[in-house]
N, CA, C and O atoms as a CHARMM CRD file, in Angstrom:
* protein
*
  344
    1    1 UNK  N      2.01200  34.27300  20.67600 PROA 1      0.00000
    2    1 UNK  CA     1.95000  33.77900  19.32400 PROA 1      0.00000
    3    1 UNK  C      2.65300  34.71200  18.35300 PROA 1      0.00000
    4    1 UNK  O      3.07300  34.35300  17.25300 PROA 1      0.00000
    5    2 UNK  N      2.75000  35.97800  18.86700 PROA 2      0.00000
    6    2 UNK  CA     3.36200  37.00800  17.88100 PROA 2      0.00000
    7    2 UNK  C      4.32300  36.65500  17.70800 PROA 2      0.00000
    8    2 UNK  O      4.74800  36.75400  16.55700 PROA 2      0.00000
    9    3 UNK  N      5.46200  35.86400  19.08100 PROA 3      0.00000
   10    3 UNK  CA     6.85900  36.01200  18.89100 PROA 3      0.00000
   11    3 UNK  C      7.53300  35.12900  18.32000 PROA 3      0.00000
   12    3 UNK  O      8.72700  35.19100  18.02800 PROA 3      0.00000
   13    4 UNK  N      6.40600  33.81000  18.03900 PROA 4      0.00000
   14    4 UNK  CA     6.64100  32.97700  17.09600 PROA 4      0.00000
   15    4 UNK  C      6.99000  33.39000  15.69200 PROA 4      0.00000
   16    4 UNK  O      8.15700  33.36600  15.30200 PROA 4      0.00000
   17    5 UNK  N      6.01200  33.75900  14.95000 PROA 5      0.00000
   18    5 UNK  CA     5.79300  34.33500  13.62600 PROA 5      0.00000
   19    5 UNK  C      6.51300  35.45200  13.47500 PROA 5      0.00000
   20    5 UNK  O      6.43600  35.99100  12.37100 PROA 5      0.00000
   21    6 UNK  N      7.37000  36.07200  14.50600 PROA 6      0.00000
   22    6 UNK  CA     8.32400  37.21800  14.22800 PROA 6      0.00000
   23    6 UNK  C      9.65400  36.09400  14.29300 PROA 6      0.00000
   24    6 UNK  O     10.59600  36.53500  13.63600 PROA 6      0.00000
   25    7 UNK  N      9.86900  35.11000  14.76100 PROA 7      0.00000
   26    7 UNK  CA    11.58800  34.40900  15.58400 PROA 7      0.00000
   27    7 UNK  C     11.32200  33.83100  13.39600 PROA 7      0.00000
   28    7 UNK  O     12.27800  34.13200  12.68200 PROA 7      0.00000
   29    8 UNK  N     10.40100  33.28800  12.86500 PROA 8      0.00000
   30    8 UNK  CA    10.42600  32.81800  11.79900 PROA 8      0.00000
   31    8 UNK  C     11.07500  33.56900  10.30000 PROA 8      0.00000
   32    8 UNK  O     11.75000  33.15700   9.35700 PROA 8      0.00000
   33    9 UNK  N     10.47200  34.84400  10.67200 PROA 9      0.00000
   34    9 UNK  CA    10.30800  35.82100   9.65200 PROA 9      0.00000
   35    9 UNK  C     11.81500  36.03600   9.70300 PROA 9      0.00000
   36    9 UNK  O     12.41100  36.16900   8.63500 PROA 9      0.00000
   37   10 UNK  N     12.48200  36.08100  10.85900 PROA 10     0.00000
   38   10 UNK  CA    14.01600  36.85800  10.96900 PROA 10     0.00000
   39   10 UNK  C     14.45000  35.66000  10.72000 PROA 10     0.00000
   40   10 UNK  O     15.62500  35.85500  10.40900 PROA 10     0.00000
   41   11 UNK  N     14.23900  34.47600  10.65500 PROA 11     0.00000
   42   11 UNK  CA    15.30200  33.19100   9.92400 PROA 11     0.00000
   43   11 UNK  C     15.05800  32.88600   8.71400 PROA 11     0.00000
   44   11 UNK  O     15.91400  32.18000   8.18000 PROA 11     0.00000
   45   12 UNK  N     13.97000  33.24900   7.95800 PROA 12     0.00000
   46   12 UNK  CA    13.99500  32.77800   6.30400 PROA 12     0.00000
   47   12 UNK  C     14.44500  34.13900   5.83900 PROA 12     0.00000
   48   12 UNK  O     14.54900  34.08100   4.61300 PROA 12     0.00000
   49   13 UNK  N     14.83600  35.64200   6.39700 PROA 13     0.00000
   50   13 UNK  CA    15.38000  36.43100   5.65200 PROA 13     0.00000
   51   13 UNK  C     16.66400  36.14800   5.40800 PROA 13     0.00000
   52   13 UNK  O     17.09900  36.43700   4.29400 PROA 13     0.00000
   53   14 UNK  N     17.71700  35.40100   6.58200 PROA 14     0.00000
   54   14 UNK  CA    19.09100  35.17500   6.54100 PROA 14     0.00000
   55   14 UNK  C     19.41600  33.95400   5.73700 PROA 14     0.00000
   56   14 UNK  O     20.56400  33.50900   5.73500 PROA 14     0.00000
   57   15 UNK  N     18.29800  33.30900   4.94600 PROA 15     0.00000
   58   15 UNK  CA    18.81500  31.91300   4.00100 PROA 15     0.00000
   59   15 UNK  C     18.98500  33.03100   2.88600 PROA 15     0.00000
   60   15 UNK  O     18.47000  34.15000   2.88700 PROA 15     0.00000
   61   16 UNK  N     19.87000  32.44000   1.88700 PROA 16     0.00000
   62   16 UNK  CA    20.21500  32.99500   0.54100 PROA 16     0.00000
   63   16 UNK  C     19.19100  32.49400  -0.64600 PROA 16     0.00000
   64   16 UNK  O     18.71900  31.37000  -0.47800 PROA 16     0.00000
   65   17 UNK  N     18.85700  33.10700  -1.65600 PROA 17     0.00000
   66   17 UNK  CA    17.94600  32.95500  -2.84500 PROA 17     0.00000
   67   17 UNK  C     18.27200  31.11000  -3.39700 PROA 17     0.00000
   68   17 UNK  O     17.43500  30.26600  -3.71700 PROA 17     0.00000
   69   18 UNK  N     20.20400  30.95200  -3.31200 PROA 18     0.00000
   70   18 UNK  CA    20.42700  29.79900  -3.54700 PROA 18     0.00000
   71   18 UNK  C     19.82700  28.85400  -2.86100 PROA 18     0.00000
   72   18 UNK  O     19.16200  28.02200  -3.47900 PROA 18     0.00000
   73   19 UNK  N     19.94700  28.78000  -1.34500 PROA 19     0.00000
   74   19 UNK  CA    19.57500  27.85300  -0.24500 PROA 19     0.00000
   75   19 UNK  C     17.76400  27.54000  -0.43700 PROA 19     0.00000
   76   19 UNK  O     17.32400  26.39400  -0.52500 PROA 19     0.00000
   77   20 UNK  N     16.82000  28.87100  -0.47900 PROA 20     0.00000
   78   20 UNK  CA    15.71900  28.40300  -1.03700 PROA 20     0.00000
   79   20 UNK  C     15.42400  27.95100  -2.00200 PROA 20     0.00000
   80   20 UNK  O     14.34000  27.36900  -2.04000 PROA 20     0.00000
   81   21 UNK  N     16.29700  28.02100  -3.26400 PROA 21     0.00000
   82   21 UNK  CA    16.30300  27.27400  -4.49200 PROA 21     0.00000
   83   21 UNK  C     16.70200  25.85800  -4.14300 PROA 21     0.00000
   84   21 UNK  O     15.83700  25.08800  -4.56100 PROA 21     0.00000
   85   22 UNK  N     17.61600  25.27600  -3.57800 PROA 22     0.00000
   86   22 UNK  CA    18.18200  23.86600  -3.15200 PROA 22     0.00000
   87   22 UNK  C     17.12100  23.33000  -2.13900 PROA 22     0.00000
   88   22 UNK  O     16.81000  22.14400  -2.03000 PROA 22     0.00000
   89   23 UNK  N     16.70500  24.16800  -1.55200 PROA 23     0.00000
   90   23 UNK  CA    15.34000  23.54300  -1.09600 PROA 23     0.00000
   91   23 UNK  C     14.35900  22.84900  -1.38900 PROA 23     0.00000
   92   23 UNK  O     13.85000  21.75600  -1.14000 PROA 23     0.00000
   93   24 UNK  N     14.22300  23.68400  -1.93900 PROA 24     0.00000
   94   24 UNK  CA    12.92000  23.60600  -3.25100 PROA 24     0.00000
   95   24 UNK  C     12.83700  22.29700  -4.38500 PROA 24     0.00000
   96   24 UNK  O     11.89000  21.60100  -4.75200 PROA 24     0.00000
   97   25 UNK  N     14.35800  22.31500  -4.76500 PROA 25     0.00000
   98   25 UNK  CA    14.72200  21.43600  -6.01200 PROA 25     0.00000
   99   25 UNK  C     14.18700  19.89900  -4.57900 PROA 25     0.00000
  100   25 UNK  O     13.20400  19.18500  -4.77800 PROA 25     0.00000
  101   26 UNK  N     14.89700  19.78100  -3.58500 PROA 26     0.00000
  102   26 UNK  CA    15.07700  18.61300  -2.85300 PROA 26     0.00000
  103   26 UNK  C     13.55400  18.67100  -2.57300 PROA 26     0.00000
  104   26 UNK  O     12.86700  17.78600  -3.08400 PROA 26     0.00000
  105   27 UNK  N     13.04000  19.48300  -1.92400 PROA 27     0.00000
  106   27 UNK  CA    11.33600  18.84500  -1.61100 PROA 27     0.00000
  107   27 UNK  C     10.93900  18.08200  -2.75800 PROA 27     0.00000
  108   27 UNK  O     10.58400  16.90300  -2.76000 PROA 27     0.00000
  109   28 UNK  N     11.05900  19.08900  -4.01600 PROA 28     0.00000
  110   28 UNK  CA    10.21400  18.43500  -5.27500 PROA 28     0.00000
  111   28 UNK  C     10.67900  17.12800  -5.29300 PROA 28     0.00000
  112   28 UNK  O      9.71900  16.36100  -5.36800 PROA 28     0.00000
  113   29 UNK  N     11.85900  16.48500  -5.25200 PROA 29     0.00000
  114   29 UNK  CA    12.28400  14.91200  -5.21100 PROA 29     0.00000
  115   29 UNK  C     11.80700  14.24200  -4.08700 PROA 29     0.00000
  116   29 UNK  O     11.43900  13.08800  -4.30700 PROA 29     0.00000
  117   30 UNK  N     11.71000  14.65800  -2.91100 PROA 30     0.00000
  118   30 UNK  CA    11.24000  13.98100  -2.09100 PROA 30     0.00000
  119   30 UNK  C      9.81500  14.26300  -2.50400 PROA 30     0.00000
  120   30 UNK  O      9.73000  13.23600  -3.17700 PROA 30     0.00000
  121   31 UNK  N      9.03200  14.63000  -2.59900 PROA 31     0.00000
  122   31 UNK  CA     7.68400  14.41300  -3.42200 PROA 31     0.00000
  123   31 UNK  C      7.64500  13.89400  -4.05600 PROA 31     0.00000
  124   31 UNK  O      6.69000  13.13800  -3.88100 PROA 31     0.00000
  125   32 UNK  N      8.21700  13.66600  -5.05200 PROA 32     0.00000
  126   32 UNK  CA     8.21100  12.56800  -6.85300 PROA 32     0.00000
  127   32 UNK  C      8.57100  11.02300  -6.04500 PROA 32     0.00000
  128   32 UNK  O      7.89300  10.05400  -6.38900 PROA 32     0.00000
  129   33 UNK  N      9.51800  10.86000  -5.10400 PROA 33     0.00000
  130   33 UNK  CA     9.65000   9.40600  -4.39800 PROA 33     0.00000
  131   33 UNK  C      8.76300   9.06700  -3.95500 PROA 33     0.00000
  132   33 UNK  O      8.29500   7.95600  -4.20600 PROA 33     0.00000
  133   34 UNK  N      8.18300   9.98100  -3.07400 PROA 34     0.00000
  134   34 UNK  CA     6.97700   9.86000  -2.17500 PROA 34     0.00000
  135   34 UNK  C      5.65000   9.21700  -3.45600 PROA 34     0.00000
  136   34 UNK  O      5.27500   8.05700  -3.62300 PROA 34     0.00000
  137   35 UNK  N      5.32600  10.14600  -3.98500 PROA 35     0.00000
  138   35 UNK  CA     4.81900   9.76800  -5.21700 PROA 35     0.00000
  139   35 UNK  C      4.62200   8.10600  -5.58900 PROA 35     0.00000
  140   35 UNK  O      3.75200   7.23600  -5.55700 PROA 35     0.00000
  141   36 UNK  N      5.90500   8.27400  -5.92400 PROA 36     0.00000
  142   36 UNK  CA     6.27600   6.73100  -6.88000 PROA 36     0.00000
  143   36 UNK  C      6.23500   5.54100  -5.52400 PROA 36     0.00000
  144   36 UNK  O      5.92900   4.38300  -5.81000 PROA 36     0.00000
  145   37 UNK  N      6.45600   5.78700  -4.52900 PROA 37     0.00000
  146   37 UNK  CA     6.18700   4.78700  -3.38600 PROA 37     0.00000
  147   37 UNK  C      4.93300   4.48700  -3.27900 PROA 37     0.00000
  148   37 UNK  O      4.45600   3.35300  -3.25000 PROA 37     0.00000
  149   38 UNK  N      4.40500   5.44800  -3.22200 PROA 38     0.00000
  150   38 UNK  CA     3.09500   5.15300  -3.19300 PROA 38     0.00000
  151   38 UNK  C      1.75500   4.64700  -4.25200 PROA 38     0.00000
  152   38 UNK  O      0.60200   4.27200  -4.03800 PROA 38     0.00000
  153   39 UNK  N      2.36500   4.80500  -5.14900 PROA 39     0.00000
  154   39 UNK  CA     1.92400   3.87400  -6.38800 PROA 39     0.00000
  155   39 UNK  C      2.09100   2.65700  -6.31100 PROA 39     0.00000
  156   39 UNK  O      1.26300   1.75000  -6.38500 PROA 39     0.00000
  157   40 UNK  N      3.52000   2.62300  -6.11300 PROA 40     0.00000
  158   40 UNK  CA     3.89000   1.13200  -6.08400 PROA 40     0.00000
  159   40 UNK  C      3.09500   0.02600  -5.23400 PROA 40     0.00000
  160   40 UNK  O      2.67500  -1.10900  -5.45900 PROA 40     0.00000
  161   41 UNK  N      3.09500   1.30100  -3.66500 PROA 41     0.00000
  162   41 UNK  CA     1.92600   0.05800  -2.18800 PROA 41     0.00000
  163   41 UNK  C      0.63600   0.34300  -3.00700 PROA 41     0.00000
  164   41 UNK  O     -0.12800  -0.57000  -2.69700 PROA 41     0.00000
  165   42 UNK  N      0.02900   1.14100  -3.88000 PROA 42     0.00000
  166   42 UNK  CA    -1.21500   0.67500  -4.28100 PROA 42     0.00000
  167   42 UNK  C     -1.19500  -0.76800  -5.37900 PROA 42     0.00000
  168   42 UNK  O     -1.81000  -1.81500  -5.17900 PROA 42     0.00000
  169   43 UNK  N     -0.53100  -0.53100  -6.25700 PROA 43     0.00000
  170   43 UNK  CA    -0.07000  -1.66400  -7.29000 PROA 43     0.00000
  171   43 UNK  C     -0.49600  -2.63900  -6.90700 PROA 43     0.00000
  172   43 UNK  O     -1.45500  -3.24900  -7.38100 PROA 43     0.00000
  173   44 UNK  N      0.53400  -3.10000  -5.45900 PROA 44     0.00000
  174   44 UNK  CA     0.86500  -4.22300  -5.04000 PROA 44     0.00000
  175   44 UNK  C     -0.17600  -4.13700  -3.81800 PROA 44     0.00000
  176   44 UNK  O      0.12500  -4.40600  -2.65500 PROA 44     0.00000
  177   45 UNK  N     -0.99100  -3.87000  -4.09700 PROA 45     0.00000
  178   45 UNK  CA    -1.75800  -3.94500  -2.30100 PROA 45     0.00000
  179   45 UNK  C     -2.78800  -5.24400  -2.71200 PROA 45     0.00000
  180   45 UNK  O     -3.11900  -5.54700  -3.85800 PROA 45     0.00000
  181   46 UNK  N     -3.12800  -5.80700  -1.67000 PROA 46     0.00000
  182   46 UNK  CA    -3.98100  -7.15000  -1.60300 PROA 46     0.00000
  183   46 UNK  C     -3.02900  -8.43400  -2.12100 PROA 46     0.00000
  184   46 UNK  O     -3.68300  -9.47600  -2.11700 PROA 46     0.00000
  185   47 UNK  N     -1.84400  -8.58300  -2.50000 PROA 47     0.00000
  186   47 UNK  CA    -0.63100  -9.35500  -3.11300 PROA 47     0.00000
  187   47 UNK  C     -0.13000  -9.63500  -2.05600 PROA 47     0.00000
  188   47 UNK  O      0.42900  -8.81400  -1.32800 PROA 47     0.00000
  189   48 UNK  N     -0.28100 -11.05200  -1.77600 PROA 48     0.00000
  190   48 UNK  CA     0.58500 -11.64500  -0.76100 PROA 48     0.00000
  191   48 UNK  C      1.98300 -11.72500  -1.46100 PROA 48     0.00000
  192   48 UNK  O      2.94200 -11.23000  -0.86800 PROA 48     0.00000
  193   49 UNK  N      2.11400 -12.15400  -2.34900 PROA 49     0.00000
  194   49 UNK  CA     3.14100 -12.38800  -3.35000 PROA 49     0.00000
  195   49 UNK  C      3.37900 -12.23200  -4.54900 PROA 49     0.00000
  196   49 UNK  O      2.77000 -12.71000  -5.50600 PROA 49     0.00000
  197   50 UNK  N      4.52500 -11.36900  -4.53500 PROA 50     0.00000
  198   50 UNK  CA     4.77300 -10.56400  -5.77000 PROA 50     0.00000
  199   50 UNK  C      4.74200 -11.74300  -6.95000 PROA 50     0.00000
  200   50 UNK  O      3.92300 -12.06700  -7.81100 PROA 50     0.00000
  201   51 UNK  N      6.04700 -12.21200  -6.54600 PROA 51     0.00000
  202   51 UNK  CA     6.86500 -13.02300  -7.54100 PROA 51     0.00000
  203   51 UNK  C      6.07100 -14.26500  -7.87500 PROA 51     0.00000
  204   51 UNK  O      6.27600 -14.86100  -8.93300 PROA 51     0.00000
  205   52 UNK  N      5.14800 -14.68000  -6.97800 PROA 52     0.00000
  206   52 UNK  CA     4.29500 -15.76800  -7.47000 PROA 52     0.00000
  207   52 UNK  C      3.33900 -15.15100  -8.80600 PROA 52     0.00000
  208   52 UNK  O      3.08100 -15.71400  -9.87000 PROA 52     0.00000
  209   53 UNK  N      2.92200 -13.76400  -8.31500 PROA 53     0.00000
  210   53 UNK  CA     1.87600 -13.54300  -9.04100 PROA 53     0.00000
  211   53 UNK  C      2.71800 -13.32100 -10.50600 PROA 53     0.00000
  212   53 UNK  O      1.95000 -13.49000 -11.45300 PROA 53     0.00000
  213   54 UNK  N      3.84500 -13.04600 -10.84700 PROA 54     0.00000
  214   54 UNK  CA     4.77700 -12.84500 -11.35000 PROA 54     0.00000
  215   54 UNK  C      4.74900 -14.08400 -12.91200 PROA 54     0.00000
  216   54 UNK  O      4.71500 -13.93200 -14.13300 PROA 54     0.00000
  217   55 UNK  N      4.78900 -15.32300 -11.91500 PROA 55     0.00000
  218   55 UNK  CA     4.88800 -16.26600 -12.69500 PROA 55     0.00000
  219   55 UNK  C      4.18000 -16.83900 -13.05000 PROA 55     0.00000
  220   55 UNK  O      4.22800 -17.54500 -14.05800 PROA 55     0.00000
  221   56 UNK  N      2.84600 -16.61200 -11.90700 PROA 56     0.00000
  222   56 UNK  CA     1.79300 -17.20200 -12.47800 PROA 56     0.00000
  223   56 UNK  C      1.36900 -16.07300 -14.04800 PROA 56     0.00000
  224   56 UNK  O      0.41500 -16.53000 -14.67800 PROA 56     0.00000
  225   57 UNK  N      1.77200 -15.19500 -14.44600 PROA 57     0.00000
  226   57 UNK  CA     1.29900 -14.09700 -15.20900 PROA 57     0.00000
  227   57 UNK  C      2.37100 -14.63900 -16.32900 PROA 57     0.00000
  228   57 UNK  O      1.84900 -14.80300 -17.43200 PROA 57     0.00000
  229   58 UNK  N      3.65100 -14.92100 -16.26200 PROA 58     0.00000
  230   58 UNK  CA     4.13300 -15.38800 -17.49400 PROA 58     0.00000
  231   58 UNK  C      4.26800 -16.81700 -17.83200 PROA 58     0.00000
  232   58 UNK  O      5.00300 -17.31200 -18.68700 PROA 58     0.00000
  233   59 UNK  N      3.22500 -17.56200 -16.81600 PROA 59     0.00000
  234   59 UNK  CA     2.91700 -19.19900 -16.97400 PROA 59     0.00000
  235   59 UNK  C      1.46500 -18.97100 -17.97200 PROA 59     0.00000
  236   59 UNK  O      1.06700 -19.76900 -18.82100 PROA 59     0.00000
  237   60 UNK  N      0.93400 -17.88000 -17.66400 PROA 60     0.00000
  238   60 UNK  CA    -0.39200 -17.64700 -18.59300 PROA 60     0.00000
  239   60 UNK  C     -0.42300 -16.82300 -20.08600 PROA 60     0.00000
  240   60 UNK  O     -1.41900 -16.75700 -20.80500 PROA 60     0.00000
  241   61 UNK  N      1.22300 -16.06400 -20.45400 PROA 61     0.00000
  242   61 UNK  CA     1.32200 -15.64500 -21.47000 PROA 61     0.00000
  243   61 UNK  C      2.16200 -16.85600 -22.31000 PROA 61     0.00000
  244   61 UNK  O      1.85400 -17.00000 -23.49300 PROA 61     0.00000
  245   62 UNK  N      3.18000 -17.70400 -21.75800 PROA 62     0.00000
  246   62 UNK  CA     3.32200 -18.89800 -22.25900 PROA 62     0.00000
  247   62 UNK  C      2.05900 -19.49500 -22.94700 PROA 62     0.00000
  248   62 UNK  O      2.20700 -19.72500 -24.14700 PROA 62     0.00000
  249   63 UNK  N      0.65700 -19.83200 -22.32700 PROA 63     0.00000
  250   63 UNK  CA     0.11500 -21.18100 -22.75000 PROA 63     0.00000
  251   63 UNK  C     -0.54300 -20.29900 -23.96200 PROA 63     0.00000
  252   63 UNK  O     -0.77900 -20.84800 -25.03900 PROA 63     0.00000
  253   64 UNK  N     -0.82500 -18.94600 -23.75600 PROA 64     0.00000
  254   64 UNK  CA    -1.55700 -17.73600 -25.11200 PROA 64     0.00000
  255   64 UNK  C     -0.83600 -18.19100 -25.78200 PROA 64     0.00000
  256   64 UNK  O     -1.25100 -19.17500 -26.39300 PROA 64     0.00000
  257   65 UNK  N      0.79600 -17.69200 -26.07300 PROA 65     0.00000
  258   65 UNK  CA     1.51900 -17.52700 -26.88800 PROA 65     0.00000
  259   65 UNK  C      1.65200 -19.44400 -27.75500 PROA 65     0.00000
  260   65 UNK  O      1.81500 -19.57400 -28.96800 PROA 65     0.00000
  261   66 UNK  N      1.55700 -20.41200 -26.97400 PROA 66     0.00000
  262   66 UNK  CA     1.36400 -21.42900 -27.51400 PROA 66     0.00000
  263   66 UNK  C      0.46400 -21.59200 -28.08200 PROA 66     0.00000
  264   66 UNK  O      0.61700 -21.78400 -29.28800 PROA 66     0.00000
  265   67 UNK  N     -1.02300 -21.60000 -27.48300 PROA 67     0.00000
  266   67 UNK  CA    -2.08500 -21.25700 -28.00900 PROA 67     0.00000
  267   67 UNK  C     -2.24600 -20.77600 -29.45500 PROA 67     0.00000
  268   67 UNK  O     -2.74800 -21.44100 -30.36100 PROA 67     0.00000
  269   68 UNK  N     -1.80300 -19.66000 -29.54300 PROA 68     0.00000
  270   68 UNK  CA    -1.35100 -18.95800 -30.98800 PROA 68     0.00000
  271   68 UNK  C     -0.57900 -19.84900 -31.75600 PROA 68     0.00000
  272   68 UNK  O     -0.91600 -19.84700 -32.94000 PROA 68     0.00000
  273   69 UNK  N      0.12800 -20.43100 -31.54200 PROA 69     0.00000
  274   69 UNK  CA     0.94100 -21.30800 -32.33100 PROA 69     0.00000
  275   69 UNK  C      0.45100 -22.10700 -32.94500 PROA 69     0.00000
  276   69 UNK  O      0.99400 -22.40900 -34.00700 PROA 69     0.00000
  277   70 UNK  N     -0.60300 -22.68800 -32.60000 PROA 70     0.00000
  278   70 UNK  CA    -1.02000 -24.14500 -32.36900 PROA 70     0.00000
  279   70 UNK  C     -2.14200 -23.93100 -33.34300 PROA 70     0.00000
  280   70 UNK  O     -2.52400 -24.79900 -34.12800 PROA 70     0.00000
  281   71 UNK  N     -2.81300 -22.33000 -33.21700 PROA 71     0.00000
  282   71 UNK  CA    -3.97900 -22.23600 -33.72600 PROA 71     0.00000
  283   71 UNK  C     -3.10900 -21.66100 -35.49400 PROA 71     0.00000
  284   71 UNK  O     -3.98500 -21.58000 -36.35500 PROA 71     0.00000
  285   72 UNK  N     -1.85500 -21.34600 -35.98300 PROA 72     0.00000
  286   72 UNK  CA    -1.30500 -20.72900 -36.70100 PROA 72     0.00000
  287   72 UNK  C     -1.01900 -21.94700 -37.64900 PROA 72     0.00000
  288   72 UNK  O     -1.18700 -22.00300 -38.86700 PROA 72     0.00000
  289   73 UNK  N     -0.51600 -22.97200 -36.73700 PROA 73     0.00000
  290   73 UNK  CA     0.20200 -24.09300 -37.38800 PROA 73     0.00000
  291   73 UNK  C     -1.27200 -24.71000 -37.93700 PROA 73     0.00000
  292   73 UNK  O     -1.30900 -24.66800 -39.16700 PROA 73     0.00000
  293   74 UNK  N     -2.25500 -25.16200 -37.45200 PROA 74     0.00000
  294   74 UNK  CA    -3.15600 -25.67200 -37.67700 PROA 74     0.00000
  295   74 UNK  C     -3.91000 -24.79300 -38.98300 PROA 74     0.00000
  296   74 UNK  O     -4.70800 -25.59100 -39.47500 PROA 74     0.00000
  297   75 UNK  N     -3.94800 -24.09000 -39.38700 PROA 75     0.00000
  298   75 UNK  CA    -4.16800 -22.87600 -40.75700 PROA 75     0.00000
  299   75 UNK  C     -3.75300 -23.84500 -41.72200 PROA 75     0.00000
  300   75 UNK  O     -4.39600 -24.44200 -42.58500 PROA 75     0.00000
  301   76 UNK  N     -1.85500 -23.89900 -41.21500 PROA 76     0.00000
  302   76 UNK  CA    -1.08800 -24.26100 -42.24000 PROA 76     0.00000
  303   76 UNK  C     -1.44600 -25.23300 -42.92400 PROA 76     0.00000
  304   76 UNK  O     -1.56700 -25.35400 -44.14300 PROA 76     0.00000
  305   77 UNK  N     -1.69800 -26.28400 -41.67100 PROA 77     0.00000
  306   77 UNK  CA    -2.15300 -28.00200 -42.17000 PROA 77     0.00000
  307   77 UNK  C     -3.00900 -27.90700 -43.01500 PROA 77     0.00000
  308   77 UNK  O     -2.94300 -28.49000 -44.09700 PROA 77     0.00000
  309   78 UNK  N     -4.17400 -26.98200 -42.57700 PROA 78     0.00000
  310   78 UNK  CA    -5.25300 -27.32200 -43.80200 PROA 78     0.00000
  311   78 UNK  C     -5.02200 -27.39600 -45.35800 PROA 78     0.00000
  312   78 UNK  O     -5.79300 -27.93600 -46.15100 PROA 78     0.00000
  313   79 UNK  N     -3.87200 -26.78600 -45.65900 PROA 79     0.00000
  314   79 UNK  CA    -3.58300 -26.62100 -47.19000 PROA 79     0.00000
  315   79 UNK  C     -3.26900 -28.53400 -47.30100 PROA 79     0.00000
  316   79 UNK  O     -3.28600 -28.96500 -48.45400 PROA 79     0.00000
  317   80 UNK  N     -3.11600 -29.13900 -46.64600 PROA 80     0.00000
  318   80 UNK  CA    -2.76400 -30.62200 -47.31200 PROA 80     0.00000
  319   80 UNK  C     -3.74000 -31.10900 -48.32200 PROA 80     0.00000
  320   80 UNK  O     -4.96000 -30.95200 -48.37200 PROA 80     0.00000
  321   81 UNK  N     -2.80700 -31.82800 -49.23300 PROA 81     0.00000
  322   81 UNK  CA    -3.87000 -32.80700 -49.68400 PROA 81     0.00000
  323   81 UNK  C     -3.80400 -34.29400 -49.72500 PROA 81     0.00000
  324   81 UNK  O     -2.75700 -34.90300 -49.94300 PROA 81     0.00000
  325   82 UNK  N     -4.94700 -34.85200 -49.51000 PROA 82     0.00000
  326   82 UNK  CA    -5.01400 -36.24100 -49.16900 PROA 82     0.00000
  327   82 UNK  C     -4.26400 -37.03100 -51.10700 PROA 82     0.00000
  328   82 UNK  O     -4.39700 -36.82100 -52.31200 PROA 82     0.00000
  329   83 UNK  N     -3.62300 -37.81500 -50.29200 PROA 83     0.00000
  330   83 UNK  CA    -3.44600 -38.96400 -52.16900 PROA 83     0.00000
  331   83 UNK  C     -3.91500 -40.26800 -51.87400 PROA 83     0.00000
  332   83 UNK  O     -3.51000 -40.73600 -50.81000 PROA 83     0.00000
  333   84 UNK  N     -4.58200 -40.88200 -52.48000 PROA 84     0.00000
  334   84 UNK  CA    -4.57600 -42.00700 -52.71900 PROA 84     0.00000
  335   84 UNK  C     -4.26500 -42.86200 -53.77300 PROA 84     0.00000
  336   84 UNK  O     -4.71800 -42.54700 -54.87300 PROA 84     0.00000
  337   85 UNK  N     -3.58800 -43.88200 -53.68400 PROA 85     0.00000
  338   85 UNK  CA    -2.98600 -44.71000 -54.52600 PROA 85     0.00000
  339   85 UNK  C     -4.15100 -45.66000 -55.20100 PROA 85     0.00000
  340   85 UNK  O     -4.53300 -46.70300 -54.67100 PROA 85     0.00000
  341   86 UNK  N     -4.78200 -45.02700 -56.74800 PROA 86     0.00000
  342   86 UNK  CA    -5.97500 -46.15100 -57.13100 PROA 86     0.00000
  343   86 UNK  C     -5.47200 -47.01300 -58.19400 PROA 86     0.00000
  344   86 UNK  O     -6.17800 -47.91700 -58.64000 PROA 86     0.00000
């Protein structure tokens, strides 16, 4: 086991300060992907389908956003006034 932990020690002395710096920079990105991948399979986990759920989500901000309309326009109406011709 010694000659392990000695064959190691004599190969990270011969990398340069640069090479462990470029290292370093690349793990940290492959971590931040890793990261963000894995957000994403939580996000989307139990989703058979993205894009359905997709539309079903802007088929339901449509009928709000109408909704609102409907309830805005209807405000308006109330200002009418009835005439009758006596």
């Amino acid at each position: 086991m010694g000659l392990c932990s000695s064959c190691l020690k004599g190969s990270s002395s011969t990398l340069s300060p640069a090479a462990l710096v470029e290292d370093s920079e690349s793990r940290r990105r492959r971590q931040m992907e890793a990261a963000e991948k894995r957000r994403q399979e939580n996000e989307n986990r139990g989703i058979r389908d993205v894009e359905r759920l997709r539309r079903q989500q802007q088929r339901q901000l449509d009928i709000e956003r109408r909704q609102e309309e409907a309830i805005r326009d209807n405000n308006q109406s109330t200002n009418l006034k009835w005439q009758t011709n006596a």
